[in-house]
C-alpha positions as CSV (number, residue, x, y, z in Angstrom):
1,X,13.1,7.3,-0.3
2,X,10.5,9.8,0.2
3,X,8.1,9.2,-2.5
4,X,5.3,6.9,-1.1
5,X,2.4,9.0,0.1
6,X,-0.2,7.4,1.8
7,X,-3.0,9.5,1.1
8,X,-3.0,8.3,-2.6
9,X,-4.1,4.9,-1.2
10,X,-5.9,6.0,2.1
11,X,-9.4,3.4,2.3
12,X,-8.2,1.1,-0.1
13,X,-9.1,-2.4,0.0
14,X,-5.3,-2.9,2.5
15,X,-6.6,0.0,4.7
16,X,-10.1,-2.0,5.3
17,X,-8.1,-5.1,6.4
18,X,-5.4,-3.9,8.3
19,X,-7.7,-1.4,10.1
20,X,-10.3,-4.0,10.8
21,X,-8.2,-6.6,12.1
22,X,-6.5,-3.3,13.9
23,X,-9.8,-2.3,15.6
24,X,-10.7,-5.7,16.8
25,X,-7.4,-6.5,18.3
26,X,-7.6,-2.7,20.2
27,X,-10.9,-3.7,21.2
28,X,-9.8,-6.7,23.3
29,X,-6.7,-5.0,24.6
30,X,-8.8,-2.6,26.3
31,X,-10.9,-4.9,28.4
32,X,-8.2,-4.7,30.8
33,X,-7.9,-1.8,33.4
34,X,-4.4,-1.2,33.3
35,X,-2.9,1.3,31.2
36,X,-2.1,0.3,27.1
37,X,1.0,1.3,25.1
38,X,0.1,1.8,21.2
39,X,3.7,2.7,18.9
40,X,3.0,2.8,15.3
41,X,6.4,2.8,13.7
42,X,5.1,4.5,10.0
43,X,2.6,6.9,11.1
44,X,1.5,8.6,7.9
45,X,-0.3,11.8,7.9
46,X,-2.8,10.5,10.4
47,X,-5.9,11.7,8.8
48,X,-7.3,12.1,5.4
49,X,-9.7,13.7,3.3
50,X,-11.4,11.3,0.3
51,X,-12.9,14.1,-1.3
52,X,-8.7,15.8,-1.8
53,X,-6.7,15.7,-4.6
54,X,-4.7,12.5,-3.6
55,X,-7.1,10.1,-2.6
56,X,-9.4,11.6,-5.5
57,X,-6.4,10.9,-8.1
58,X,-5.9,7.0,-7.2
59,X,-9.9,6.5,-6.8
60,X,-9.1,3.6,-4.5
61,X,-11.0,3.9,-1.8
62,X,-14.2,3.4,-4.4
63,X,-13.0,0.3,-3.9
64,X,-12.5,0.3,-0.6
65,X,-14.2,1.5,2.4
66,X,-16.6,3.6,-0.2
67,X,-17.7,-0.1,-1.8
68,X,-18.2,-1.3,1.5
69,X,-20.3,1.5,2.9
70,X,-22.7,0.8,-0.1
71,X,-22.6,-2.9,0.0
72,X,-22.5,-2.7,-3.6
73,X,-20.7,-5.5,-4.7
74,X,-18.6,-5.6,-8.7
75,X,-20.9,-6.4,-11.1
76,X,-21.4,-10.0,-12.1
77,X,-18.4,-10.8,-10.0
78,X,-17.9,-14.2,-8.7
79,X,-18.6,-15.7,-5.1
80,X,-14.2,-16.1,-3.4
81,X,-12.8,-18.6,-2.8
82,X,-10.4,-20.0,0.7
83,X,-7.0,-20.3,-0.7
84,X,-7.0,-23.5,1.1
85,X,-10.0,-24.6,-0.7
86,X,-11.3,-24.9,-4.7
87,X,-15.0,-24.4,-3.3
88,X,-16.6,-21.0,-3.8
89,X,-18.0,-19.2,-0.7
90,X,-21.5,-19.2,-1.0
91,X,-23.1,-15.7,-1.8
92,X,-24.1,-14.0,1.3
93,X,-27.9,-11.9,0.4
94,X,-29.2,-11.9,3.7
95,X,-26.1,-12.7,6.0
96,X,-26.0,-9.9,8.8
97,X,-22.6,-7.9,8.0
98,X,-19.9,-9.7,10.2
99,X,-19.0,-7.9,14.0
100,X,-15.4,-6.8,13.2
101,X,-16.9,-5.7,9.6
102,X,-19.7,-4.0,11.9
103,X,-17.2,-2.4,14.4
104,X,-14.6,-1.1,11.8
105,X,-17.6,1.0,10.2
106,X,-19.0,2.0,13.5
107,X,-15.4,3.9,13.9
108,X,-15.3,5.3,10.4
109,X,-18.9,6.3,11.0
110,X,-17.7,8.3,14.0
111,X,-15.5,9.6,12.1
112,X,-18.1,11.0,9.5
113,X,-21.4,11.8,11.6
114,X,-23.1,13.0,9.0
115,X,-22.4,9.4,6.6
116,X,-20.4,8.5,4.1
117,X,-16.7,8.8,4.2
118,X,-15.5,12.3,3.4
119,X,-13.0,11.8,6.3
120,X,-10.7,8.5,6.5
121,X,-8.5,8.1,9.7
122,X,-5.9,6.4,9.4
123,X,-4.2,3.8,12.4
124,X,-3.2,7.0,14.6
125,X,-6.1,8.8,14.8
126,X,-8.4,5.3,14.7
127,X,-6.1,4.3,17.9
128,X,-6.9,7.6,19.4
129,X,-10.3,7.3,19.1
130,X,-10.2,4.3,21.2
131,X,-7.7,4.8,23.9
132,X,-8.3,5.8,27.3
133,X,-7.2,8.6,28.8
134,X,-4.5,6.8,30.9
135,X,-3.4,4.9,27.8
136,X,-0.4,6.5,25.6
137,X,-0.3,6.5,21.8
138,X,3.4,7.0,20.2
139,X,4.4,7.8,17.0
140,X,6.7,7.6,14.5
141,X,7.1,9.2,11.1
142,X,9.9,9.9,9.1
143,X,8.6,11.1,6.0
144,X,8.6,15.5,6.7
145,X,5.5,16.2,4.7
146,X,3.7,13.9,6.3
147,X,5.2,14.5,10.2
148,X,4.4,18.3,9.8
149,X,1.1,17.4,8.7
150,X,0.5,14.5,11.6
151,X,1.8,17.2,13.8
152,X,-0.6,19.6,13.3
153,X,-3.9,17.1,12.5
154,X,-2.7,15.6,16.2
155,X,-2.1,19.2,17.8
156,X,-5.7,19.8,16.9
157,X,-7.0,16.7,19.5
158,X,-5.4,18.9,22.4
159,X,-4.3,15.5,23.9
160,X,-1.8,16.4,25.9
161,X,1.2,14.1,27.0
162,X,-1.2,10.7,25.8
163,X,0.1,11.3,22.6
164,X,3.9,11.7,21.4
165,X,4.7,12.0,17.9
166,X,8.2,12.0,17.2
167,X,9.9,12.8,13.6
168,X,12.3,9.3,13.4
169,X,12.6,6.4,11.6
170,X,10.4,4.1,13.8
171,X,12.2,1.4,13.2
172,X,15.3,2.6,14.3
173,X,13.9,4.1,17.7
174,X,10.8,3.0,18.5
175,X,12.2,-0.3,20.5
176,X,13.1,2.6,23.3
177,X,9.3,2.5,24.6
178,X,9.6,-1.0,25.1
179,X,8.4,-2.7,27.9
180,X,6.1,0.2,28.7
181,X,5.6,1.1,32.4
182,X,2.0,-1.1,32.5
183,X,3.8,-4.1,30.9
184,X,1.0,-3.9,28.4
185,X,1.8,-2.5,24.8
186,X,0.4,-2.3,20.8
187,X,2.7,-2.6,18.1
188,X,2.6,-1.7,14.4
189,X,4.5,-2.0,11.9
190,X,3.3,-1.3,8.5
191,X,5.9,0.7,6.3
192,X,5.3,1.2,2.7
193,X,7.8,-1.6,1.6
194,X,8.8,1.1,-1.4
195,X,12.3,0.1,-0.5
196,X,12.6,-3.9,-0.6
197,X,14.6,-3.3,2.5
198,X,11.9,-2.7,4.6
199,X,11.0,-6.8,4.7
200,X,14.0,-7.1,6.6
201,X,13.7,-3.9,8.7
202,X,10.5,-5.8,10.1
203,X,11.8,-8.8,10.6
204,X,14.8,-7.1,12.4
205,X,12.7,-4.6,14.3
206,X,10.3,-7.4,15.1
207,X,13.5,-9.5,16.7
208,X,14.6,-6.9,18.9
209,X,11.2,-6.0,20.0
210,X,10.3,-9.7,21.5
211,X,13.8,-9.5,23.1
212,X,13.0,-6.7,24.8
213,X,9.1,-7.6,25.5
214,X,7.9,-10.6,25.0
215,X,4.4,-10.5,26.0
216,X,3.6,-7.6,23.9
217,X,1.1,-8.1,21.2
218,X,3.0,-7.4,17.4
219,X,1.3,-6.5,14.4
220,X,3.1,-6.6,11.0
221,X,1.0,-5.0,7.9
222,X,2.3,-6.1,4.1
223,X,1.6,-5.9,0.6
224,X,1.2,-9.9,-1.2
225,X,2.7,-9.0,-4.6
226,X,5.0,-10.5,-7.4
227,X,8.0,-9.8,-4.9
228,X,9.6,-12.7,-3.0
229,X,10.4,-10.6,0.1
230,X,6.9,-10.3,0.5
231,X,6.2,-13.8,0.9
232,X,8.8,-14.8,2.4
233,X,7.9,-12.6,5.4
234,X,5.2,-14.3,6.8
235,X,7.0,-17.4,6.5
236,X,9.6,-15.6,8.3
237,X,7.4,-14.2,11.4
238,X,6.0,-17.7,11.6
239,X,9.1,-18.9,12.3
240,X,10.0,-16.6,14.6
241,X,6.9,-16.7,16.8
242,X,7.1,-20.3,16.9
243,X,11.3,-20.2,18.0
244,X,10.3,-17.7,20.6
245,X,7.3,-19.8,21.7
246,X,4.5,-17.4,20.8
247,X,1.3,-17.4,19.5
248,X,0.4,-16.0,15.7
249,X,-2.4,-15.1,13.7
250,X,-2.2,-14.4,9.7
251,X,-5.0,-13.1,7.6
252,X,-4.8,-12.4,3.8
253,X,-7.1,-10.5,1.8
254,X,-7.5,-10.6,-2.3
255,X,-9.4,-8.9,-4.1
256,X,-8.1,-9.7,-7.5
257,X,-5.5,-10.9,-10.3
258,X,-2.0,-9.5,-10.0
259,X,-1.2,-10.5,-13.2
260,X,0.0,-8.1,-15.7
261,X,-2.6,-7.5,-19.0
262,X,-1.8,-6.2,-22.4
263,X,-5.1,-4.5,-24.4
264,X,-5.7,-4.8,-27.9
265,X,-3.3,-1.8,-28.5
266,X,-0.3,-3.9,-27.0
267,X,-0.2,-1.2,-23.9
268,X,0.5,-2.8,-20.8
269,X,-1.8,-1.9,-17.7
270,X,-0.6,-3.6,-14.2
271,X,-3.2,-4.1,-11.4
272,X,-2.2,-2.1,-8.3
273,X,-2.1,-4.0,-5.1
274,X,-3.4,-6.8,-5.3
275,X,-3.7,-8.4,-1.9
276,X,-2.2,-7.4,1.6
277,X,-1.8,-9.6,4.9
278,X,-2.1,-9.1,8.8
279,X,0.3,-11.0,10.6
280,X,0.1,-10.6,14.7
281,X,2.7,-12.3,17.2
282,X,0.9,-12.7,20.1
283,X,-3.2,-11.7,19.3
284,X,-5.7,-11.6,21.4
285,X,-7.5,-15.5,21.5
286,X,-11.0,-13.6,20.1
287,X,-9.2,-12.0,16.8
288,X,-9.5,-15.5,15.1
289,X,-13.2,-16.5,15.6
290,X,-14.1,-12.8,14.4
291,X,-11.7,-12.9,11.3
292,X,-13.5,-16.4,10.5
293,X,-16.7,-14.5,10.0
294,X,-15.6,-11.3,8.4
295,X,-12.4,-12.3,5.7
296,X,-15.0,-14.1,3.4
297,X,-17.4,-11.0,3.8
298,X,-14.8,-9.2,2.9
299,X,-13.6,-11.1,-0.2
300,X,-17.4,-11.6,-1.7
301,X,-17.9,-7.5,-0.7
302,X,-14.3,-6.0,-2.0
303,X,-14.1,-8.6,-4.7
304,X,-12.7,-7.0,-7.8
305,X,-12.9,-10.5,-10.1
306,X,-12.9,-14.3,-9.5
307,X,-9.3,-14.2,-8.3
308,X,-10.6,-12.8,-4.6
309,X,-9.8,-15.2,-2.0
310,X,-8.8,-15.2,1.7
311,X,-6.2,-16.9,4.3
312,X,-6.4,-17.8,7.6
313,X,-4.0,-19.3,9.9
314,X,-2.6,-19.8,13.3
315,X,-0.5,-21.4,15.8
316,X,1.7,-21.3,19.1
């Protein structure tokens, strides 16, 4: 149960989408005055070090949010496509870097003054960095490596009663902040799915949360791979959102094959994560016009061969 680490995977290719689409949807939030509510039901460790033995042992964020600091693109690797479409993006040599794909390095960048990204935040401290002082961040991590170590990297903010982070299953307790004082709240949801039962643990979670707030914005992160649970969930949110009469956004990244390969020798070698998705119950109305310009960037940029794509989709 306690296995999954996220600092093995922290700036991967998932990391750059969710935190992206995460950043832009924060952004609009806080145009409003009155106070926000941000609960991130799986937490992690908060904050993590690229240059440490985890992150350094899986190599992913090389092709992650290192590849996109470079804007060194896979050699020879070809232009994605829409999954909705057969027709290749065209190559983008001169484009200007899309604004969400500008604004998510602007945070990382803050995060790193001195360039580069030694230092990775992850969704708490990324929220953090963007609330308001009379905004409140809670969160939720079950896993006790990782709360002892989001309790101390947090401690070291001195933020006072903004921030609560509370050693429980998120999913089992979080729905207890809901509807938040201001009426205004974040939610996200993006648990490792190492246990198939955490599709429906979102799905459930998600429920009970629009029950009990309805006009709070929802934001579901997920792995696409050989699983049906995992595609079955959008199809599930959909219909969800649409039953309770609310707007939804989903975005989908790949960046390559998730097939299974067998080398000359007969050893197998499987792919890692392939792809991941972004599905929000109500987003803000500006998420969908900046995804459009960023997701193909994002495919051509984090492409690892000629099976990157991208989704987009919406409705309500």
């Amino acid at each position: 149960m306690f296995s999954y680490r996220h600092a093995f995977h922290a700036g991967n290719h998932a990391d750059v989408l969710k935190h992206t689409v995460l950043i832009a949807t924060l952004d609009h939030l806080l145009e409003k005055e009155a106070a926000l509510t941000v609960v991130d039901t799986h937490a992690g460790a908060g904050l993590y070090r690229l240059d440490g033995d985890y992150a350094g042992t899986s190599g992913e964020a090389a092709d992650g949010i290192l590849r996109l600091l470079s804007g060194k693109k896979t050699p020879d690797a070809p232009a994605p496509a829409t999954k909705s479409a057969t027709k290749k993006v065209a190559p983008e040599t001169e484009i200007p870097v899309a604004d969400a794909i500008a604004r998510y390095l602007e945070v990382i960048h803050d995060f790193n003054p001195n360039g580069g990204a030694r230092v990775y935040p992850g969704s708490p401290f990324i929220v953090q960095h963007l609330l308001r002082d009379h905004d409140r961040l809670k969160l939720f991590e079950l896993h006790p490596t990782d709360g002892r170590a989001l309790s101390a990297n947090i401690a070291q903010l001195e933020a006072g009663r903004q921030i609560a982070v509370l050693n429980e299953d998120g999913f089992g307790s979080a729905t207890k902040f809901l509807p938040p004082p201001s009426r205004r709240a974040l939610v996200l949801m993006d648990p490792s799915y190492e246990m198939k039962t955490d599709y429906g643990r979102v799905l459930d979670f998600a429920a009970e949360a629009l029950k009990r707030f309805a006009t709070g914005t929802y934001a579901v992160w997920y792995p696409i791979i050989p699983r049906p649970e995992a595609h079955d969930l959008p199809r599930r949110l959909k219909t969800m959102a649409t039953k309770a009469g609310k707007s939804w956004l989903h975005a989908t990244l790949t960046v390559k094959s998730s097939k299974i390969t067998t080398d000359a020798s007969g050893a197998t070698h499987r792919p890692g994560l392939p792809a991941s998705g972004m599905f929000l119950i109500n987003p803000p109305y500006t998420l969908k016009p900046l995804l459009a310009a960023a997701l193909p960037q994002l495919a051509e940029r984090l492409a690892q061969d000629r099976h990157a794509a991208f989704s987009l989709d919406s409705g309500g």
